[in-house]
C-alpha positions, 0 to 999 in steps of 0.5 A, a space after each residue: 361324880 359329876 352326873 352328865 345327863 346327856 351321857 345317860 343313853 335311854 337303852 343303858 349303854 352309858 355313853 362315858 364308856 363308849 368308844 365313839 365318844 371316847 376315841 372322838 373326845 381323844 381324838 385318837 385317829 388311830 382308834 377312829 379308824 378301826 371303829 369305821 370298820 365296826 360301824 361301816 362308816 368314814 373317819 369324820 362320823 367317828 364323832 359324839 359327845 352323848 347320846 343325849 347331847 346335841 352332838 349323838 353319833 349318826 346311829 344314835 340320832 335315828 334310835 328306835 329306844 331313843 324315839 321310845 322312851 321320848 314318845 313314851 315321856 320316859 328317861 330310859 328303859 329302866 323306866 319303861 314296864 315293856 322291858 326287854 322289848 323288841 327293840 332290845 331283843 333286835 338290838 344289831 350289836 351283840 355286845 350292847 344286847 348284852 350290856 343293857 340287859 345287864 345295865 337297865 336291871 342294875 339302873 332301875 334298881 339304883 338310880 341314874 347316879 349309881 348307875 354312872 359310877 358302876 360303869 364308870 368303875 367296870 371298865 377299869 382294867 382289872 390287871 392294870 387300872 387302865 381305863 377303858 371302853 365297853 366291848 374292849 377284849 384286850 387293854 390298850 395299855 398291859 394288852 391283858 384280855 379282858 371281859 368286862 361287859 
C-alpha cells in the first residue's frame, strides 16, 4: 500500500475513508450535498485532501487533537500516554468517538502502515465489495445496511 502521510489524521479517523475527502476526490455533488447537512456548512467547503495536507476541511484546520500532538511533537494519539483524553471523550461526532477509540488502540499496537491497510480493508461492503466511507449505514451500491465502524 502507498502510504499517504498526509492521510493519517493525529485523532485515528484515517482520511482515505472519509467522506469529505471522498465525495470531494469524486467530485460527487450529490454526495457533497447531504454532507452540507452533517456539517452545517455550503457545498464549495465540502473539500479535503487529508487532514495533514495543505488542503484539510475547515474542522480539521482548527482541531484541538491536531494542535495536540503538534504541540506535544507527536504523530498522533497513538503516541501520546494521556489517551483517551478530553479531547476524545468531548469528540462532537458520535461515530468518530467511536472509531478512534477503536482505531488508535489498533495504530499503537501495529503501526502507521498496518494501520492504513485495516481501514482501507474495513469499509468494504461485506455483501458486495463495494468500497465505502466510515459512518456509512447502507452501500451506495447493493443499499445493504452495513455497520463497519
Amino acid at each position: 500500500m502507498d502510504t499517504r502521510k498526509e492521510l493519517a489524521a493525529p485523532c485515528g479517523l484515517y482520511c482515505g475513508v472519509c467522506g469529505i475527502l471522498i465525495a470531494h476526490r469524486d467530485n460527487n455533488l450529490k454526495f457533497k450535498e447531504r454532507l452540507t447537512q452533517v456539517y452545517n456548512v455550503g457545498v464549495d467547503e465540502i473539500k479535503c485532501e487529508g487532514c495533514l495536507s495543505d488542503e484539510p476541511f475547515f474542522y480539521c484546520q482548527t482541531c484541538a487533537i491536531k494542535t495536540c500532538t503538534s504541540d506535544k511533537g507527536i504523530e498522533g494519539c497513538h503516541q501520546c500516554t494521556d489517551f483517551p483524553c478530553s479531547y476524545i471523550e468531548d469528540f462532537p461526532l458520535p461515530v468518530g468517538k467511536k472509531v478512534i477509540l477503536r482505531a488508535i488502540p489498533f495504530w499503537r499496537e501495529h503501526g502507521t502502515e498496518m494501520w492504513m491497510e485495516e481501514e482501507e480493508k474495513r469499509y468494504i461492503c461485506p455483501h458486495c465489495g463495494y468500497k465505502l466511507f466510515r459512518g456509512a449505514q447502507r452501500c451506495r451500491n447493493c443499499k445493504e445496511p452495513v455497520d463497519l465502524d
